[in-house]
C-alpha positions as CSV (number, residue, x, y, z in Angstrom):
1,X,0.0,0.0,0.0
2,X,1.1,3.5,-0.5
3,X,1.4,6.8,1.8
4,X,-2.6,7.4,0.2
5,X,-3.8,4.1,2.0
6,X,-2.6,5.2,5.1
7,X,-5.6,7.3,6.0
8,X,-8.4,5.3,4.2
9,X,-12.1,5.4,4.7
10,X,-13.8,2.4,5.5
11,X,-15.4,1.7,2.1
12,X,-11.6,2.5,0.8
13,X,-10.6,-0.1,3.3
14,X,-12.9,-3.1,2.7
15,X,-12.3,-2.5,-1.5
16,X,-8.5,-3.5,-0.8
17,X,-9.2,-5.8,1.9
18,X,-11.2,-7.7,-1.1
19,X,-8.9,-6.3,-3.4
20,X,-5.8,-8.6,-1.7
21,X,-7.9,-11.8,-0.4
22,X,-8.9,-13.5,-3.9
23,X,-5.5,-15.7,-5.5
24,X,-4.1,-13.5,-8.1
25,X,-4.1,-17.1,-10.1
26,X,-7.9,-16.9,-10.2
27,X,-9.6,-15.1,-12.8
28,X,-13.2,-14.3,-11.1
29,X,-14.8,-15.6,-8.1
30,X,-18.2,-17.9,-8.1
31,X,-21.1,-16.5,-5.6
32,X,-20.0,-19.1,-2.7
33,X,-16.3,-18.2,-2.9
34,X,-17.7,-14.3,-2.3
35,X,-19.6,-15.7,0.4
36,X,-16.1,-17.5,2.2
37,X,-14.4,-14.4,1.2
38,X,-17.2,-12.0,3.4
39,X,-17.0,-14.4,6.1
40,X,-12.8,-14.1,6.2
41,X,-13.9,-10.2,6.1
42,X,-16.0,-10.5,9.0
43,X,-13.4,-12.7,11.3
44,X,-10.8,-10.5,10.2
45,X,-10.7,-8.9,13.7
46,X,-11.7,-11.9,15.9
47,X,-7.7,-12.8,16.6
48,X,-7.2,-9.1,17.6
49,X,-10.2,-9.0,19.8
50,X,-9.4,-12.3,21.7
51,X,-6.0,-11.1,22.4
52,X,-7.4,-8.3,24.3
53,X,-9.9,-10.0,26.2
54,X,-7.1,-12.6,27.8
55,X,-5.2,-9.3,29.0
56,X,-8.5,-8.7,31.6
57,X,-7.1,-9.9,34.6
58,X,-9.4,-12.3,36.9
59,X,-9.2,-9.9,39.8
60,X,-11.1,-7.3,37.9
61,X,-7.7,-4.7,38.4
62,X,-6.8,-4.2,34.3
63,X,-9.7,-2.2,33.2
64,X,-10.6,-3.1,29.5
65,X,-9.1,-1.2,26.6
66,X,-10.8,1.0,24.7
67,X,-10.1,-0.9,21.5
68,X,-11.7,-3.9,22.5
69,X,-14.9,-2.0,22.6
70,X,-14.6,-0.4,19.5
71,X,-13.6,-4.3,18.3
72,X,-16.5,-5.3,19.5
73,X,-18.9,-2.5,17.7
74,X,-17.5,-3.0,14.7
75,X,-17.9,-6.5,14.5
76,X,-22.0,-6.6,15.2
77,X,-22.5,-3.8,13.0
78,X,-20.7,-5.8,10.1
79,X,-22.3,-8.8,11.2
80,X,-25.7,-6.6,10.8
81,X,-24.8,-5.7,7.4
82,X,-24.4,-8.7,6.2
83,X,-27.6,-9.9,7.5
84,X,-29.4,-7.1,5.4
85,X,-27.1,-6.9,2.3
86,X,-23.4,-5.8,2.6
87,X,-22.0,-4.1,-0.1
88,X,-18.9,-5.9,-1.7
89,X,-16.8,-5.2,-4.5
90,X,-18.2,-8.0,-7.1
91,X,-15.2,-10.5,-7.6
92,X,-17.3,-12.6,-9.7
93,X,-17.0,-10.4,-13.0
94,X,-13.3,-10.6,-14.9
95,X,-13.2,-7.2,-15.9
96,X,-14.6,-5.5,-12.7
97,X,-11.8,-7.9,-10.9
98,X,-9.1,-6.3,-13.2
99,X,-9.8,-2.9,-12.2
100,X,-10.3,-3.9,-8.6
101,X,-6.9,-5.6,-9.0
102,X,-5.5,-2.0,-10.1
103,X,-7.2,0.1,-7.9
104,X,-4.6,1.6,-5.3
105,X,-6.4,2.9,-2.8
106,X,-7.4,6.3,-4.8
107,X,-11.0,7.5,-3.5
108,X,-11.3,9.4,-7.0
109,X,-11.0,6.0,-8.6
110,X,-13.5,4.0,-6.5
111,X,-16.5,4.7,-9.2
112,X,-15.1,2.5,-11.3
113,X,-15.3,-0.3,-9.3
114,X,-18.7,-2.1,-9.5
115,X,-20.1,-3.2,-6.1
116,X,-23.1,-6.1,-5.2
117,X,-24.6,-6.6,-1.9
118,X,-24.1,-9.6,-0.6
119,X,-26.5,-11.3,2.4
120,X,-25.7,-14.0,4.7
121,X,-27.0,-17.2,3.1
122,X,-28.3,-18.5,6.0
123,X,-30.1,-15.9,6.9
124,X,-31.5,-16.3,3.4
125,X,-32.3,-19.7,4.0
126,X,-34.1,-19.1,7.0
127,X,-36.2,-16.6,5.4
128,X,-37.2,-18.9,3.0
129,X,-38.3,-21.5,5.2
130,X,-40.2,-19.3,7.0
131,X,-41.6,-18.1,3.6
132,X,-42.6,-21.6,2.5
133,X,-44.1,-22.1,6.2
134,X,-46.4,-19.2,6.2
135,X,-47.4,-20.2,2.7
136,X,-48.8,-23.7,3.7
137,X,-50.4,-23.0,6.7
138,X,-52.6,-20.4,4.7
């Protein structure tokens, strides 16, 4: 990354995040290799977080840091997104992927690069069960 990337927004952020997780060797990504890749995105902070929670000390003396907090927001509002739709860059398209793959961090240049929303499949499945429920008891 370059001195630009240093002080990225968080849309800026999750584009390269994306940008760097699919192989290079691949040319686009199917719908359930997005899906894997969203769920790295989403445990990307879970290492961090746990690392802080083993410095609280059992008599209560080692307050917890403010970071974990912030940790801890950030991953239920993410997890929130997801459930509703969160907005990806789409790896599954070649040339969309090519651009991604030269994108640099630039905010002017982030219009170029198509985004899809994404929700949890599970969640999706769940709504369609309950769906297919409320439709045969009627």
């Amino acid at each position: 990354m370059n001195e630009r990337t240093m002080n990225v927004n968080p849309q800026v952020e999750r584009i390269l995040w994306f940008r760097y997780a699919l192989d290079e060797a691949l040319q686009c990504a199917t719908m359930p290799m997005m899906n894997e890749l969203v769920e790295m995105y989403l445990q990307r902070n879970d290492d961090e977080l746990k690392s802080l929670i083993k410095l609280h000390r059992p008599d209560g003396q080692r307050p917890k840091a403010a970071r974990e907090d912030l940790l801890k927001v950030l991953i239920k509002k993410e997890r929130a997104e997801y459930a509703s739709g969160m907005e990806v860059p789409d790896l599954t398209n070649r040339e969309n992927l090519q651009i991604l793959r030269e994108f640099d961090g630039d905010r002017n240049a982030m219009g170029r690069i198509a985004m899809i929303k994404l929700q949890d499949p599970s969640i999706l499945a769940a709504a369609k069960v309950q769906t297919e429920l409320s439709t045969e008891s009627k």
